[in-house]
C-alpha positions as CSV (number, residue, x, y, z in Angstrom):
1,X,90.0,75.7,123.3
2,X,92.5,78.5,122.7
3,X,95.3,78.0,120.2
4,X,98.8,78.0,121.9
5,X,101.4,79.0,119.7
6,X,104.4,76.9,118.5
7,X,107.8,78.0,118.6
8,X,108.7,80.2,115.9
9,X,110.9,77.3,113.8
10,X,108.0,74.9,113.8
11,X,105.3,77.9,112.6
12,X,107.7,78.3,110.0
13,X,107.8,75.2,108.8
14,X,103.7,75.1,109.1
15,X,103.2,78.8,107.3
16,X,106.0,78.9,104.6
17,X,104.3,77.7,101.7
18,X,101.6,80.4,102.2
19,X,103.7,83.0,103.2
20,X,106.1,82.5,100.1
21,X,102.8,82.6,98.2
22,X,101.5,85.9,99.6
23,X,104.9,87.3,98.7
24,X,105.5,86.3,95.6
25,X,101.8,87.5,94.8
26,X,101.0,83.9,93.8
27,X,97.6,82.5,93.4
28,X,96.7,80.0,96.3
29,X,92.8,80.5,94.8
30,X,91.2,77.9,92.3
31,X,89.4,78.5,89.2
32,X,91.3,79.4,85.8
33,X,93.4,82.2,84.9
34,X,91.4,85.3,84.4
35,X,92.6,87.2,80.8
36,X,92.2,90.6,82.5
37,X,91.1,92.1,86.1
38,X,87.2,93.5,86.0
39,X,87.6,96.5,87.9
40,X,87.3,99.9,87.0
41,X,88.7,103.1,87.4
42,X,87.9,104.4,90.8
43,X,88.7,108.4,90.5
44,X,85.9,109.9,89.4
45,X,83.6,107.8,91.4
46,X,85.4,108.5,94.6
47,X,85.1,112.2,93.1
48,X,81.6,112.0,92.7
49,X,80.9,110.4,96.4
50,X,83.8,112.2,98.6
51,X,84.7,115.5,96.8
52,X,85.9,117.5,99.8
53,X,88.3,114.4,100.5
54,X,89.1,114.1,96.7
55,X,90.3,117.9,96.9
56,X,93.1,117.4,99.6
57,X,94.2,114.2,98.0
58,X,94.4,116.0,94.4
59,X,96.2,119.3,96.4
60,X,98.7,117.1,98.1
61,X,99.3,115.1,95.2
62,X,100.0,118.3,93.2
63,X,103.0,119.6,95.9
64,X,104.3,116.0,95.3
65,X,107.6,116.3,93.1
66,X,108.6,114.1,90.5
67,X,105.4,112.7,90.0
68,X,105.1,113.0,86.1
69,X,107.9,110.7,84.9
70,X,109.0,107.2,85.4
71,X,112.1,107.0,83.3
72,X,115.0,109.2,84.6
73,X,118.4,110.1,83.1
74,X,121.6,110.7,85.1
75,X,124.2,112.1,83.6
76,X,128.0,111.3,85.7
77,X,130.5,113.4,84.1
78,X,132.8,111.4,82.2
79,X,130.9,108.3,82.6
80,X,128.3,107.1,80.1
81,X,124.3,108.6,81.5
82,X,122.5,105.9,83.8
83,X,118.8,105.8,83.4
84,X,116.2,105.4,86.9
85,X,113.1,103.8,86.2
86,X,109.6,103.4,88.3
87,X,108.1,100.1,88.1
88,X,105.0,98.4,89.2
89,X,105.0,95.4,90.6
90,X,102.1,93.2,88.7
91,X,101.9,91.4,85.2
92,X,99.1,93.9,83.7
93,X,100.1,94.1,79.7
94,X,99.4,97.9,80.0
95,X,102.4,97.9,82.9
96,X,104.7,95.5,81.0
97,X,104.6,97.9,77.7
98,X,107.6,99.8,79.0
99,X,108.6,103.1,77.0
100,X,111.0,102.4,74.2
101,X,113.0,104.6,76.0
102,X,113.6,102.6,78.6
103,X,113.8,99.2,76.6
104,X,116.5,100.7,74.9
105,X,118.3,101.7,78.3
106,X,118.0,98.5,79.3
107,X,119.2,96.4,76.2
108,X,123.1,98.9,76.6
109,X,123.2,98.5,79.9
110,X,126.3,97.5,81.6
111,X,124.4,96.5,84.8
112,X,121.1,96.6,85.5
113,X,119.6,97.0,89.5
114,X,116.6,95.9,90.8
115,X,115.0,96.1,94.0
116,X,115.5,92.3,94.6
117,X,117.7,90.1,91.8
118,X,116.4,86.8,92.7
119,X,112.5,86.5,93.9
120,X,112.6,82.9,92.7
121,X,110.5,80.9,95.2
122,X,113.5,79.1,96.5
123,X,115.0,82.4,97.5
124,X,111.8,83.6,99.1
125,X,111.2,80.3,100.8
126,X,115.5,80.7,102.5
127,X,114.7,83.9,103.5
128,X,111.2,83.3,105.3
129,X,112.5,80.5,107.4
130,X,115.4,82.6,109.1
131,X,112.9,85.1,110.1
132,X,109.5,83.6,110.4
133,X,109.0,86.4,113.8
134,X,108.6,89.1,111.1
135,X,105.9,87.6,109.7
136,X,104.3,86.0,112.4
137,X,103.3,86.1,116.3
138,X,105.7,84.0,118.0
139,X,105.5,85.3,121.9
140,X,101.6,84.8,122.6
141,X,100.3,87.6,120.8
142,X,97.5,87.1,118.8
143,X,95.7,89.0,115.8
144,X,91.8,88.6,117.3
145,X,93.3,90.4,120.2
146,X,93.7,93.4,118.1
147,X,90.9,93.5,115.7
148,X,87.2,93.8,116.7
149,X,85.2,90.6,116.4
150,X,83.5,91.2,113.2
151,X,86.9,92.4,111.7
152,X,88.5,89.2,112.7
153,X,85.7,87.3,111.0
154,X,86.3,89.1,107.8
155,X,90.4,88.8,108.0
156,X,89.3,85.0,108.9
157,X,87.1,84.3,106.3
158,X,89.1,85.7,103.7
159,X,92.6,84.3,104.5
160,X,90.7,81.0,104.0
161,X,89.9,81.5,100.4
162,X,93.5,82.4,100.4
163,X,94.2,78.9,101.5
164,X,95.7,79.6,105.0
165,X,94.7,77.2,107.9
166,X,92.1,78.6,110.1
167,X,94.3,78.6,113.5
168,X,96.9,80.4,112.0
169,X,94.7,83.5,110.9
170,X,95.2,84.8,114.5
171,X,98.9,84.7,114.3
172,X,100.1,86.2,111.4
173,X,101.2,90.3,111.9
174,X,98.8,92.9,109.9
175,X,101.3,93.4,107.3
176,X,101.2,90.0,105.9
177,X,97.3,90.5,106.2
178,X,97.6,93.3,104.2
179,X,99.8,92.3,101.5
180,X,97.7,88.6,101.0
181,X,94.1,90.9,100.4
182,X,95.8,93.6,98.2
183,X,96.3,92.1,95.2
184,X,93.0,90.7,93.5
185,X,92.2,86.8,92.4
186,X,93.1,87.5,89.1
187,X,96.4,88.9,89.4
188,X,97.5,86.2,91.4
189,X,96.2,83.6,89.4
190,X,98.2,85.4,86.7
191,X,101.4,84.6,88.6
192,X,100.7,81.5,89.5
193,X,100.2,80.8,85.9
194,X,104.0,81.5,85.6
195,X,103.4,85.2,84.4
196,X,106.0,88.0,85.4
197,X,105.5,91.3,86.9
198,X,107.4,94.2,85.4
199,X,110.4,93.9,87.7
200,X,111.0,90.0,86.8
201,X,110.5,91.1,82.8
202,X,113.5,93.4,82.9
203,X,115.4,90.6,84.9
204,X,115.2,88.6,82.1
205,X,115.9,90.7,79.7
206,X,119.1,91.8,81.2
207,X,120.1,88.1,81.4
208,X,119.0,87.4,77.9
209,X,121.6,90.7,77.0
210,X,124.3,88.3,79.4
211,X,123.9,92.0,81.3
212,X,125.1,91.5,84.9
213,X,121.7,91.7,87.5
214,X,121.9,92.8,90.7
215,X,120.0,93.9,94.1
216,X,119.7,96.8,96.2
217,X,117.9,95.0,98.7
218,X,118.0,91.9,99.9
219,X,114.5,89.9,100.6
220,X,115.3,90.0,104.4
221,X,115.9,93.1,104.0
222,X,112.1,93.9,102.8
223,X,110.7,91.6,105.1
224,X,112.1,94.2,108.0
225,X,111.1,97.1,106.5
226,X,107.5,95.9,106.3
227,X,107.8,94.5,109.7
228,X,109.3,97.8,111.1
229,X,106.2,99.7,110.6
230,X,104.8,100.3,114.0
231,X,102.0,98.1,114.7
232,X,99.4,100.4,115.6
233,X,99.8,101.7,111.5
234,X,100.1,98.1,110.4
235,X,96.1,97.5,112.4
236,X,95.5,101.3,110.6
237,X,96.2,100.1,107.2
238,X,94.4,96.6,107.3
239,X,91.4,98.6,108.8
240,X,91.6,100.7,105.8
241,X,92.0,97.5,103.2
242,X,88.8,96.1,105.0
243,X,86.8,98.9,104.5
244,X,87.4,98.7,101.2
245,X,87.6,95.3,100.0
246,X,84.2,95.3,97.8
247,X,86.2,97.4,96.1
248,X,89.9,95.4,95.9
249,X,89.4,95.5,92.0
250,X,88.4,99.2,91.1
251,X,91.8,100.2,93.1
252,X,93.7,97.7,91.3
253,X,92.6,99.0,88.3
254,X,93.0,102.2,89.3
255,X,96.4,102.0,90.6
256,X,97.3,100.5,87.3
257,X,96.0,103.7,85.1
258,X,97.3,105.5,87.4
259,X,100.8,104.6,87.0
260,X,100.1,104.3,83.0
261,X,99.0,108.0,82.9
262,X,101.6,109.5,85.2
263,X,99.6,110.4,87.8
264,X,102.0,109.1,90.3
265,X,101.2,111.9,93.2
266,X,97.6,110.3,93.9
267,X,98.7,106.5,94.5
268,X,100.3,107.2,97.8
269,X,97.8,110.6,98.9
270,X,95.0,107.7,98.2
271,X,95.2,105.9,101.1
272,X,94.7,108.9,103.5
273,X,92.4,110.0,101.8
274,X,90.6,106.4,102.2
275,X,90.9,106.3,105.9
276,X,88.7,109.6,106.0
277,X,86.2,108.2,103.6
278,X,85.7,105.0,105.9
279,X,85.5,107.3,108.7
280,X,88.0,106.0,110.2
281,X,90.6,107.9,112.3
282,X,94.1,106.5,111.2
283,X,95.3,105.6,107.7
284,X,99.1,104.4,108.8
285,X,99.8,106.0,106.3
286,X,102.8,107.9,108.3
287,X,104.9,104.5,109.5
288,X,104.1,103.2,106.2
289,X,105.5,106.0,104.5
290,X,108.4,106.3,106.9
291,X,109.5,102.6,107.1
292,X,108.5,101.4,103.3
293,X,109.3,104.4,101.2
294,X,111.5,107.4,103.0
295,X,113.9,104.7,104.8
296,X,114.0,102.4,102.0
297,X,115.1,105.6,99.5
298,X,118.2,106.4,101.6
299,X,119.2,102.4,101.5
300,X,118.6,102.0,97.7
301,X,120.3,105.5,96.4
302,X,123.1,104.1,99.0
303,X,123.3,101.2,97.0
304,X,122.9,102.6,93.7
305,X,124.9,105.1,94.0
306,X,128.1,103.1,93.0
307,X,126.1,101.7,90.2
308,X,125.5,105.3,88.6
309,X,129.0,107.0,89.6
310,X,130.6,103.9,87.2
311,X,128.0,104.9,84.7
312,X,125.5,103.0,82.1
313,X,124.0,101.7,84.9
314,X,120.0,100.9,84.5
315,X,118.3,101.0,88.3
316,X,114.5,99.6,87.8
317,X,112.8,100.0,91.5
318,X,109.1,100.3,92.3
319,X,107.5,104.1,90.8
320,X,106.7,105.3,94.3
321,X,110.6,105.7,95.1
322,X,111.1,108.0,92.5
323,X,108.5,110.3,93.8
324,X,108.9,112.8,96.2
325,X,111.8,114.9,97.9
326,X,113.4,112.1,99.6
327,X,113.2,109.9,96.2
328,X,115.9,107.8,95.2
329,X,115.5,109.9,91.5
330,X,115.3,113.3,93.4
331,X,118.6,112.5,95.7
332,X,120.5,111.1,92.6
333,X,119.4,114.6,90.4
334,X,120.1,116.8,92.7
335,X,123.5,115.6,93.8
């Protein structure tokens, strides 16, 4: 019997408690909190195993501007400096040890920016319902359609450990896929433990400081963004997580010393460079960088920018927007 898909309003109502989940990084897995991921670093391995690929991701990495630093000063003349700072979006102690630089920054402050201001499950759970088509197949489409049989039955199978009903595996878009098998059980258990990624921490402190919070997104907003990038990346990129999903850990960990060591210009070359080490012909990597990174820049140095020109102004937004030449930190130093 094929599964014939509700309308949009009543999938909604069926899928929102997962798909609030998957955004908020919670944990939908059992089993208690984990102190600390197991994975390792991932580098020198993929060194070891892939060194012509390793080159080109190190030699694209190293024309990558900006890549060195995640705390930024902008000086407006006659206005008090505003500070730019890269985050990362998990709970890891080694990410929430912020520079005492940037604590600082944040504690004079008269307004600190983040990506989104409120990620509180209510406002996740508002913002899915109006737009449960970005998340999901609502005009026939289906998921197994797309993906061979054997990578259906892996996206399957793991989506329920994840807790999602079996007939909707073959409705949800790749994106969502992605994001649900990118993070590993212990992270989101970590969340789900009431835990705060970086983002959340300098929230609070801002409010602690009575420091007025605000966003230079809007959740909605994000939710478009991921669903703008063309389809045929979105299969790319979940093709690519699949491949390497024995190994969800090691990049976690990875991406974390990454980002603790500065070595900012390998995160994003990485998952080219993955594609070619699973042999496979497309990373995505171009839509996602397009629709989640370049597009997003012009939108949140657009909203900044008002922010920084008043001055004393403290804009916290995930690290890989202040890489680059179309960074949000590049566009706002070179002004």
């Amino acid at each position: 019997m094929s599964f014939v898909c509700a309308p949009a309003r009543r999938i909604g109502r069926q899928v929102w408690r997962w798909t609030v989940a998957a955004l908020l990084i919670a944990a939908l897995l059992a089993g208690p909190v984990q102190a600390r991921c197991s994975g390792s670093y991932l580098l020198p391995k993929l060194k070891a195993s892939h060194p012509a690929i390793m080159q080109e991701v190190r030699a694209a990495a190293a024309k990558t501007v900006n890549t060195e630093a995640i705390l930024w000063r902008v000086d407006t003349p006659g206005r008090p400096a505003s500070h730019l700072f890269g985050t990362m979006h998990v709970s890891d102690k080694r990410i929430l040890a912020m520079p005492e630089a940037a604590r600082t920054a944040v504690a004079k402050a008269r307004v600190v920016a983040l990506e989104i201001a409120n990620t509180s499950p209510g406002a996740m759970m508002q913002a899915v319902q109006k737009v449960p088509q970005l998340m999901i197949y609502t005009d026939g489409t289906r998921l197994d359609q797309k993906l061979s049989k054997a990578e259906f039955k892996q996206v399957s199978g793991l989506l329920a450990k994840a807790g999602m009903p079996a007939q909707m595996a073959a409705v949800v878009r790749p994106w969502m896929v992605s994001i649900a098998l990118a993070v590993p059980a212990c992270e989101q258990q970590r969340i789900a433990g009431g835990a705060k990624a970086l983002d959340a921490v300098i929230g609070a402190m801002a409010k602690a400081n009575k420091t007025e919070v605000v966003g230079l997104e809007t959740i909605e907003s994000q939710l478009m963004s991921l669903a703008g990038v063309p389809e045929a990346d979105q299969i790319a990129m979940l093709r690519v997580s699949l491949a390497f999903m024995a190994q969800r850990d090691d990049l976690f960990e990875t991406l974390i010393q990454s980002y603790v060591k500065r070595d900012l210009g390998v995160v994003l070359e990485l998952s080219k460079g993955m594609a070619k080490m699973a042999g496979l012909k497309a990373s995505g990597f171009a839509g996602f960088s397009r629709e989640l990174i370049a597009k997003r820049n012009q939108s949140m140095f657009k909203s900044s920018r008002v922010h920084v020109e008043q001055g004393n102004a403290f804009i916290a937004v995930g690290a890989a927007h202040l890489i680059g030449d179309t960074a949000v930190s590049y566009t706002h130093l070179t002004l």
